[in-house]
C-alpha positions, 0 to 999 in steps of 0.5 A: 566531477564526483557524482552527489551521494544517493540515500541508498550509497549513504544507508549501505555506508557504515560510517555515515551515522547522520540521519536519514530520512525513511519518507525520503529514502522510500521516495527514491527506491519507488521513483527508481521502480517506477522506471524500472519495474515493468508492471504495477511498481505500486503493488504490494501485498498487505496483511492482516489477522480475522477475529481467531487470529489467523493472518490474511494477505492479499495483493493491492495497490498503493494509491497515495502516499505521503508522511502521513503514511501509506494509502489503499482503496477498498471494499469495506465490506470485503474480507481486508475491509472487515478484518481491519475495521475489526483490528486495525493494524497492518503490514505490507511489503513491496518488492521489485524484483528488476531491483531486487530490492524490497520495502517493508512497513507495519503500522497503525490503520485509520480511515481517510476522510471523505474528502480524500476518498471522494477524490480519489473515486472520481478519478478512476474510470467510470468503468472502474467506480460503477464495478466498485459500485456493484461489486459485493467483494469476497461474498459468494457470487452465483456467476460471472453473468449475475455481476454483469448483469449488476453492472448493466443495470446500474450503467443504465440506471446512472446515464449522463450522472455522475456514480456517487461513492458508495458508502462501503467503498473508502480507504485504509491508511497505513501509519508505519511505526516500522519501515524496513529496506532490504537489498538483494547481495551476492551468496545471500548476504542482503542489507537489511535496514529496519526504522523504528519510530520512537515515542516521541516521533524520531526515526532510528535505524539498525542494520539487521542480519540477513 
């Protein structure tokens, strides 16, 4: 019986020009990481500029996706919260090293709505919201003791209560207009596959160079 053609075997075949999808396409390559990828298969490295233009990046966790794009959770007050509310647009790039393969996106930022961020707080650890809670991430902090002390205070403060979100902790959906597919290939010659959103919402794909 002949095995079913994967997404990748049909994007590495030349002559099969039929779209492909590249939701679909990222759907396969992350369930492929998550069973192979021995730490945070959901990691990536997102970038973003400060107001005189220089680039910023730093590691986070993919917490949601769907075709909407791609989700991330965050202090708004800290340098990557700042930075996108300012500009708000975005790259990132996740790369599996047990695949040797890499996803890149670049796109558009919004704010998820309340609902989805609520959801998404009360999910975590309770260690984990009142730490969200406290934390004044990336301002100058006096020593370890200071924050928790800080944590302390408002476990006790909070005691048999539910931690409500704190208004400075949401998350940034990243809209792709770009998606592109690396994979790893002997003596350097990778396949690099980009997807471009057209004005009217198609996606278009071209292999690259490596």
């Amino acid at each position: 019986m002949t095995a079913e053609r994967t997404l990748t075997d049909r994007l590495l075949d030349d002559t099969d020009r039929a779209p492909i999808d590249p939701f679909d396409l990222f759907e396969e390559w992350f369930a492929r990481a998550k069973s192979s990828e021995p730490n945070d298969p959901h990691a990536m490295a997102v970038a973003t500029v400060d107001g005189d233009g220089m680039p910023d990046v730093r590691m986070v966790l993919l917490n949601a996706h769907d075709r909407r794009g791609f989700v991330f959770f965050t202090n708004f007050d800290s340098a990557k919260g700042r930075q996108l509310l300012a500009h708000p647009k975005a790259a990132f790039v996740m790369h599996w090293k047990s695949l040797r393969r890499q996803i890149r996106v670049r796109g558009p930022v919004e704010i998820v709505d309340a609902a989805e961020a609520d959801a998404y707080f009360h999910s975590r650890a309770r260690g984990s919201q009142i730490a969200s809670s406290v934390s004044e991430q990336s301002r100058p902090l006096q020593s370890r003791l200071e924050l928790l002390e800080r944590v302390e205070v408002l476990t006790q403060r909070l005691d048999g209560a539910e931690v409500p979100r704190p208004a400075h902790w949401s998350g940034f959906r990243i809209v792709p207009r770009q998606i592109e597919f690396w994979k790893d290939g002997e003596f350097r010659l990778h396949d690099r596959f980009v997807f471009t959103q057209d004005a009217v919402g198609d996606w278009r794909r071209q292999r690259l160079n490596p």
